[in-house]
C-alpha positions in Angstrom: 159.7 118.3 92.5 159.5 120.9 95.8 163.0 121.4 97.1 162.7 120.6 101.2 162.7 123.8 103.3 164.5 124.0 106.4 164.1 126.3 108.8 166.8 127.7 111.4 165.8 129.7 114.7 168.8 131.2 116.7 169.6 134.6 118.0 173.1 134.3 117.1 174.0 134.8 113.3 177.4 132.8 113.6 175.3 130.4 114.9 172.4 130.4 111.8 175.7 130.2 109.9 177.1 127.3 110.8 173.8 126.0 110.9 173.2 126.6 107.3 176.5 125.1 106.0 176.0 122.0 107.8 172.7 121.7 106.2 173.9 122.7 102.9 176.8 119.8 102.8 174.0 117.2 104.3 171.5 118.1 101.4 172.8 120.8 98.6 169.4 121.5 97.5 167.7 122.5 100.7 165.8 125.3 100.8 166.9 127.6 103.9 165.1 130.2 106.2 166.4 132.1 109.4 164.8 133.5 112.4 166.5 135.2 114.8 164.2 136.5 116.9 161.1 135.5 118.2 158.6 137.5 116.0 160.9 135.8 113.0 160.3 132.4 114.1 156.5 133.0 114.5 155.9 134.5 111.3 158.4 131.3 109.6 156.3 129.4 111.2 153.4 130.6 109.4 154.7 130.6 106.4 154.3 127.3 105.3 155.8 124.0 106.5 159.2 122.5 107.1 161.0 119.2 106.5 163.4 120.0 109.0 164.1 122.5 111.6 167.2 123.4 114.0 165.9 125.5 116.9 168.4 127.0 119.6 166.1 126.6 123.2 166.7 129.8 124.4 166.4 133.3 122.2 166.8 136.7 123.4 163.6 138.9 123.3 161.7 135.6 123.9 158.3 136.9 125.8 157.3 133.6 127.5 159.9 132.5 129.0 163.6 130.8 129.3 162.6 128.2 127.1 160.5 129.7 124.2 162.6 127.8 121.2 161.2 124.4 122.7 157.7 126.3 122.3 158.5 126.7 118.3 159.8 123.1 118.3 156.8 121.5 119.8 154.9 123.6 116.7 157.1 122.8 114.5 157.1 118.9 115.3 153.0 119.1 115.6 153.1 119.8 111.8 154.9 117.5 110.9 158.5 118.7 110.6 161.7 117.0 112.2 163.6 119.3 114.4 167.0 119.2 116.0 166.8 121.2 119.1 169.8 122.6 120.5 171.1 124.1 123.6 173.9 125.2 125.8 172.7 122.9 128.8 173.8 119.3 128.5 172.1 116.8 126.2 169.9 114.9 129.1 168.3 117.2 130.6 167.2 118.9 127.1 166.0 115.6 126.2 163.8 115.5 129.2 162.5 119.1 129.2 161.8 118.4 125.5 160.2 114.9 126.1 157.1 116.2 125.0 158.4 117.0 121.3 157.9 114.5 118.6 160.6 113.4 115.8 163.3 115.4 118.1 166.9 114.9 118.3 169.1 116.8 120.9 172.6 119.0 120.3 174.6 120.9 123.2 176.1 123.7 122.2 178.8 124.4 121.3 178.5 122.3 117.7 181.2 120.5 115.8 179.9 121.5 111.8 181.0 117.3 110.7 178.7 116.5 113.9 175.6 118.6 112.8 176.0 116.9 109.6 175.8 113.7 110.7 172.5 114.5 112.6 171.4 116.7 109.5 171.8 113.7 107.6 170.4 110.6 109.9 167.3 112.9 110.9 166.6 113.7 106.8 166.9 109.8 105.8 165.0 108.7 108.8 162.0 111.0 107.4 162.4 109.5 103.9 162.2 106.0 105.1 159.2 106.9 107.1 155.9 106.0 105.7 153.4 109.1 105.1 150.5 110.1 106.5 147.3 108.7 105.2 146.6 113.0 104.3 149.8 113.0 102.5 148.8 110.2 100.3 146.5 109.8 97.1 143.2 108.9 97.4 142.8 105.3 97.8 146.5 104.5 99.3 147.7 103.4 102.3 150.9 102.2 104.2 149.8 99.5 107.1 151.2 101.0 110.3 152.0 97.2 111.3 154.6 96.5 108.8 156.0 99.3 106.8 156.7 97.3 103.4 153.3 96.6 103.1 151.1 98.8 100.4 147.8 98.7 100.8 145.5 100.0 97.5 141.8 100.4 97.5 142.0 97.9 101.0 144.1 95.8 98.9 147.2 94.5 99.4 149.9 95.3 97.2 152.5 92.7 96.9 155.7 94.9 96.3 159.7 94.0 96.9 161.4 96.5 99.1 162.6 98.7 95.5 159.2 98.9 94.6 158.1 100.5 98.0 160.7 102.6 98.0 159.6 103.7 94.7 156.0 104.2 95.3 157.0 106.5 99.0 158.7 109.1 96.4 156.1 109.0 93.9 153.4 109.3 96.8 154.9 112.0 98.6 155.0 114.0 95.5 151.8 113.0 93.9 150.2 115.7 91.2 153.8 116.4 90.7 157.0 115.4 88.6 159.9 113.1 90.5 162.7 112.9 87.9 164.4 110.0 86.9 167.3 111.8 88.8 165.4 111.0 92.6 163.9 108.1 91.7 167.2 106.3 90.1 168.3 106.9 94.4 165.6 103.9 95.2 168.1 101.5 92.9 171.4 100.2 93.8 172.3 100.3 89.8 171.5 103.6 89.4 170.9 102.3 85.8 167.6 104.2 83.8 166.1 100.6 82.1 166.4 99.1 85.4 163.8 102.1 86.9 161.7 101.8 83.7 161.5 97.7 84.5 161.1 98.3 88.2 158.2 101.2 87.2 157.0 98.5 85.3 156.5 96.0 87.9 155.2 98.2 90.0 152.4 99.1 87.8 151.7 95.4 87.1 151.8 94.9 90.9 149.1 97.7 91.2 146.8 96.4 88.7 146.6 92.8 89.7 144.9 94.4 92.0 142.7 96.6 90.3 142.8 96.2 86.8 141.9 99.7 85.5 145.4 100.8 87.2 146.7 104.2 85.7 147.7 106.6 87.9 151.3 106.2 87.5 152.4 108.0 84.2 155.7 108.9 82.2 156.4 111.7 81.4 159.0 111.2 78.5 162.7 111.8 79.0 162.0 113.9 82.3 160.3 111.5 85.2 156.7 110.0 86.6 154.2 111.4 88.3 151.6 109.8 90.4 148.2 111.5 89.0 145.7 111.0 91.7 
């Protein structure tokens, strides 16, 4: 499965530093890029996308204006990353000059590593409980915006406990691609390996009482499943 890339834009490298270790203890197997300038950021940017970002607000060199990191941010949050903007001035009146960024959460400066941890850590599980996009998902599956532990396949509904949803978010976030047993053993509270292959059962049996030719959930032995369509 794709490791989650974070990207960090600040002008100071103690800063990106700090930054990075705090992201590194909240998830070990991030995937970390650094801007510290402006040109830096815009060409990260363009690069590909993020799960996460933590932008500083203000960056020397910056060419339109005082504020050009809450510029990145409001890219970065229009593609669909999380970011973590952060700033010398107080936390209010960031939150309201950055009102118009979605998924945002707000830092002052100076930052306490166990505290940028903490906010690492809420901002990365909020985005995993968060239902995808319906261009995120395989064809023919859908989330219902109304009540997020209902599955919806084909326009049917899928009757599925809270494991089972849980289960078919990681498999659909990733689909044409492996999720090991490893990420998906996280969605039980056994952590036991026949419990997933029972719950992966289920889930298939939930899908195809539904639709009875069913099969885009496969094994792939002694490594994971992968969600074909």
């Amino acid at each position: 499965m794709a490791r989650l890339r974070c990207l960090i834009i600040d002008d100071e490298a103690d800063a990106r530093k700090v930054f990075r270790e705090a992201v590194l203890a909240a998830c070990r197997d991030m995937e970390i890029e650094e801007a510290g300038t402006p040109g830096e950021a815009e060409v990260a940017i363009r690069s590909g996308k993020y799960a996460i970002a933590l932008v500083d607000c203000n960056l020397k060199g910056a060419t339109t204006g005082n504020f050009e990191g809450l510029g990145f941010a409001r890219d970065l949050s229009a593609s669909g990353c999380d970011v973590i903007v952060i700033s010398g001035m107080p936390q209010r009146e960031l939150a309201t000059l950055a009102d118009d960024v979605a998924k945002a959460a707000f830092m002052q400066k100076p930052v306490k590593h166990a505290e940028l941890v903490v906010a690492v850590t809420r901002t990365l599980r909020s985005r995993e409980e968060r239902p995808p996009c319906r261009s995120e998902l395989p064809l023919g599956l859908e989330f219902d915006p109304n009540n997020l532990r209902i599955v919806l396949w084909m326009g049917h509904r899928v009757a599925v406990s809270p494991t089972l949803y849980n289960l078919v978010q990681r498999l659909a976030r990733n689909h044409g691609k492996l999720v090991p047993h490893t990420e998906l053993l996280k969605c039980l509270t056994s952590g036991q390996m026949a419990d997933l292959h029972s719950q992966i059962r289920h889930l298939k049996g939930a899908f195809r009482a539904v639709d009875a030719e069913f099969s885009a959930i496969e094994s792939i032995s002694g490594r994971g499943y992968l969600w074909t369509s």
